[in-house]
C-alpha positions in Angstrom: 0.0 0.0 0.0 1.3 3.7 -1.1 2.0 6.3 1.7 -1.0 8.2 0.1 -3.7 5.5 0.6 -2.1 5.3 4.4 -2.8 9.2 4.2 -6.4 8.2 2.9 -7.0 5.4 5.3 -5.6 7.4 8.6 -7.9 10.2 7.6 -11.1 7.5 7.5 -10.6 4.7 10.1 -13.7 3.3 11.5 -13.1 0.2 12.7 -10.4 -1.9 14.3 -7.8 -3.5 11.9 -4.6 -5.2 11.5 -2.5 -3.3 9.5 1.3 -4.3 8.2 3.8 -1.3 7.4 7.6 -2.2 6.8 6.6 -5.8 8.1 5.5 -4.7 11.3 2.3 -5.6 12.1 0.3 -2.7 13.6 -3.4 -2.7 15.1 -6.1 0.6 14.0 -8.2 1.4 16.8 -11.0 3.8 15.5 -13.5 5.4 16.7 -15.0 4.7 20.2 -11.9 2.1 21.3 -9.2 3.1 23.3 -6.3 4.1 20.4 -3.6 2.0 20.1 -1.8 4.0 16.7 -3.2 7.4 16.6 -3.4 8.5 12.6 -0.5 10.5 13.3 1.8 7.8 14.2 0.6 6.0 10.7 1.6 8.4 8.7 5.2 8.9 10.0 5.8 5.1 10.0 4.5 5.3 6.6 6.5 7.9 5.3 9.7 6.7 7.0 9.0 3.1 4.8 8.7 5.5 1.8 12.2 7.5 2.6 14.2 4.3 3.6 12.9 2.4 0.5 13.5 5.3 -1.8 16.9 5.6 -0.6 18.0 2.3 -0.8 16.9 2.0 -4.7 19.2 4.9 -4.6 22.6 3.4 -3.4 22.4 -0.1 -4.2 22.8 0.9 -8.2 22.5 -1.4 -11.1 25.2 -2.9 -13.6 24.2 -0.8 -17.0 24.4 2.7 -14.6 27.7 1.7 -12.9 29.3 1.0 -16.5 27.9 4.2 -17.9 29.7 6.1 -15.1 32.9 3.8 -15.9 32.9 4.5 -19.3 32.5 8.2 -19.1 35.9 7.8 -16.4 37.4 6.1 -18.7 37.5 7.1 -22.0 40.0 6.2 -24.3 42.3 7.4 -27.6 41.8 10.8 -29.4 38.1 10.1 -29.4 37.6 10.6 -25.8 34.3 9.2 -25.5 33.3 6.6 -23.1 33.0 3.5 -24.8 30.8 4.1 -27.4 30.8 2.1 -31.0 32.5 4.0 -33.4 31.1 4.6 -36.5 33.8 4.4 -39.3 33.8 1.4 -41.3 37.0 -0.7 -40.6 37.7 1.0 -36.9 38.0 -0.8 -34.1 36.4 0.0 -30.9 36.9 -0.8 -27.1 38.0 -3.8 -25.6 37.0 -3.7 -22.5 37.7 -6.7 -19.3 35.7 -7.7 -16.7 37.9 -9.1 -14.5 35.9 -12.2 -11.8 33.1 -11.5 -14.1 30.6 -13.9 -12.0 27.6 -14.2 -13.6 28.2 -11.9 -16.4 25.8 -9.2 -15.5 29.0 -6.4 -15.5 30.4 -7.6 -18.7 26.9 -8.0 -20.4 26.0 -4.2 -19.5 29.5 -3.2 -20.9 29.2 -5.5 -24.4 26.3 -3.4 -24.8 28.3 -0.3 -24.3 31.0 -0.9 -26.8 28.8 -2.1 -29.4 29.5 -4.3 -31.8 33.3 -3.0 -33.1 34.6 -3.6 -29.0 35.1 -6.5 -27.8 34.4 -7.6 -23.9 36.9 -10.3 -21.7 35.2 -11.7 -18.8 37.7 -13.7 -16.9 36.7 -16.1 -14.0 38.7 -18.5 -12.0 35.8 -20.7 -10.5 34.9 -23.0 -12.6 31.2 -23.8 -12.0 30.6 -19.7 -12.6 33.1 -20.2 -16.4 30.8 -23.1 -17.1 28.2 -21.0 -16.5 29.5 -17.6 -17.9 30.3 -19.4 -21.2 26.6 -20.9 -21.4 24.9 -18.2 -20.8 27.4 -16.0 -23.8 26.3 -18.8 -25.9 22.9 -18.9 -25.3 22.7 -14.4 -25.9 25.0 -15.3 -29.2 27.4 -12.6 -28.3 30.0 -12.9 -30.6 32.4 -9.5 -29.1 32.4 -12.0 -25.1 35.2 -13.9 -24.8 34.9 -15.7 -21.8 38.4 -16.8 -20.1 39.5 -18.7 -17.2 41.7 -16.7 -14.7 44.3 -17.8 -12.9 45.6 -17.0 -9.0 48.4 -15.0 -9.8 47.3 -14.2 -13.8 44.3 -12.5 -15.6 45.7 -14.8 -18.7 44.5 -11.5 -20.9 46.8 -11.1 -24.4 49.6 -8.7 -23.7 48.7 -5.2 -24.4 45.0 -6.2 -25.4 42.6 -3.8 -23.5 42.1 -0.3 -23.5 39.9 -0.5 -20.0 39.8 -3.2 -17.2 37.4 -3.1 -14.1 37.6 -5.5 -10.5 34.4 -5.2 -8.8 34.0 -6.6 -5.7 37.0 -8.9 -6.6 40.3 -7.3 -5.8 40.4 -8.0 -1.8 40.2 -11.8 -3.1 43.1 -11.6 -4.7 45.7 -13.9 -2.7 48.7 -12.8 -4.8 48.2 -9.4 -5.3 51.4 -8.1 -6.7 51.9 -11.4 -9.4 48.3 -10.6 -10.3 49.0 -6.6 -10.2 51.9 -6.8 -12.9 49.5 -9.0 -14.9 46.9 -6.5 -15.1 49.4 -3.7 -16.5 50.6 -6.7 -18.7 47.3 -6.8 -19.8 47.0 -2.8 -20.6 47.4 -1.0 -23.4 49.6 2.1 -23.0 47.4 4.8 -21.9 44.7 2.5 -21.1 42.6 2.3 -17.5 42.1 -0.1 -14.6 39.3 0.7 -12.2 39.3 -1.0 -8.6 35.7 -1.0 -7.1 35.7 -2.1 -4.1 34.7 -1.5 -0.2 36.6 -1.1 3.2 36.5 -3.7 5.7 33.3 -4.2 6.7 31.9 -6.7 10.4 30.1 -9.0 10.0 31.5 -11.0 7.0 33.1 -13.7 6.8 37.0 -13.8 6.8 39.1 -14.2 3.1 41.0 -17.4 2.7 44.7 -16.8 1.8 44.3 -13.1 1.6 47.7 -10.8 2.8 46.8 -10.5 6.8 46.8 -6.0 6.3 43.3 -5.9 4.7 42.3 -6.3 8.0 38.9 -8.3 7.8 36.9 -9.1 4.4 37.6 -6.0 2.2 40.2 -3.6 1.6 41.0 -0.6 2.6 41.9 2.3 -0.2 45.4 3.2 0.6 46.5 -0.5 0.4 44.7 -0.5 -3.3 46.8 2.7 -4.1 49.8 1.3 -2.5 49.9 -2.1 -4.1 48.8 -0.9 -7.6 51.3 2.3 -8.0 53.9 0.2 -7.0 53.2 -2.0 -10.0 53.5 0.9 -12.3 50.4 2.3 -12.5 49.4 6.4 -11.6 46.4 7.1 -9.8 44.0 9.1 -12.1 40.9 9.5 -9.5 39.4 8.4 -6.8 36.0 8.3 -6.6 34.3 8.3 -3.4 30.5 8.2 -3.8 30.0 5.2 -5.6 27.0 2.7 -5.0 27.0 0.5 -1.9 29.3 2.6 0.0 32.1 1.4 -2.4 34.6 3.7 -3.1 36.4 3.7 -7.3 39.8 4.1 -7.7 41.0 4.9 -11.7 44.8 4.6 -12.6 46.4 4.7 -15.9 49.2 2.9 -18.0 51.4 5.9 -19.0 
């Protein structure tokens, strides 16, 4: 039920009901019973559900927004542009990895982006999810997905072959970070971009197998990202702080 039919209903209560709001279960006392919720009560309740759910549509974000933002981060050669298709016969556009792609949602919404002259990696180490990850590219007929199997301490990405790569979520897995680091910039192009989307350590989850012992609990915080990935060879570009889930977005570049 909208907060306006609560407006409507608190304004016209008669009799006694059970009423559910948030999942709370709530009992209307009208008129000539002692009142339990005044209409008062049921409208602030009501409008706090409306605030809280409007606000978390509004952080958790969605795979096709957060690679729009990427791409327009990101943009690559002298056409500056975030990923688009490019137009001219012959050309070819971005090639783009998603690096633990898991089920494919990230790399689908960023196939879409480039278009059909890019070209998308989705790498993945476990192999129920490639199994998976390579049906389901089959099953869409995306010819631009090439689905490859990851290694600890490799992306096992060509040398040189993408102009953008993005870790969501994944980096604070990593249980070799600098062998995996100096595979990423293998992985590069010159002047190409490596985004690292990921959280601090948060309570309440579970522990990281194998993980270096500073990331201090599942997650990791920024500086060690910065730390580990400029001593690789890469320069910070930005960092963006505001990003959905209470993730933070670090950019660096391959100069």
């Amino acid at each position: 039920m909208t907060v306006r039919q609560w407006a409507a209903r608190a304004d016209g209560i008669v009799g006694n009901a059970n009423v559910t709001i948030c999942g709370e279960s709530y009992r209307d006392v009208g008129k000539g019973a002692k009142t339990v919720m005044n209409k008062r009560k049921l409208l602030i309740v009501g409008l706090t559900c409306a605030v809280t759910l409007v606000f978390a549509v509004g952080v958790r974000g969605d795979a096709a927004g957060e690679i729009r933002r990427l791409a327009e981060l990101m943009p690559f050669g002298a056409q500056g542009k975030g990923w688009g298709p490019l137009r001219s016969s012959g050309s070819t556009g971005t090639v783009v990895a998603d690096i633990g792609a898991g089920d494919g949602k990230y790399a689908f919404a960023a196939v879409e982006r480039v278009g059909a002259t890019g070209k998308v990696y989705a790498t993945e180490i476990d192999a129920k999810k490639l199994a998976e990850l390579k049906d389901e590219v089959a099953k869409r007929k995306l010819g631009n997905v090439i689905v490859v199997e990851s290694k600890e301490a490799e992306t096992n990405l060509p040398a040189g072959c993408c102009d953008a790569i993005f870790l969501r979520h994944v980096y604070h897995h990593l249980t070799k970070p600098a062998e995996f680091d100096a595979s990423l910039v293998r992985s590069l192009k010159p002047g190409g971009r490596l985004a690292i989307i990921d959280f601090p350590p948060r309570a309440g989850l579970d522990p990281v197998e194998g993980v270096p012992s500073n990331r201090g609990g599942h997650g990791i915080p920024q500086k060690i990202v910065i730390e580990e990935l400029t001593a690789a060879g890469l320069k910070v570009e930005k960092i963006v702080g505001d990003w959905p889930e209470n993730d933070y977005c670090v950019l660096f570049l391959k100069r």
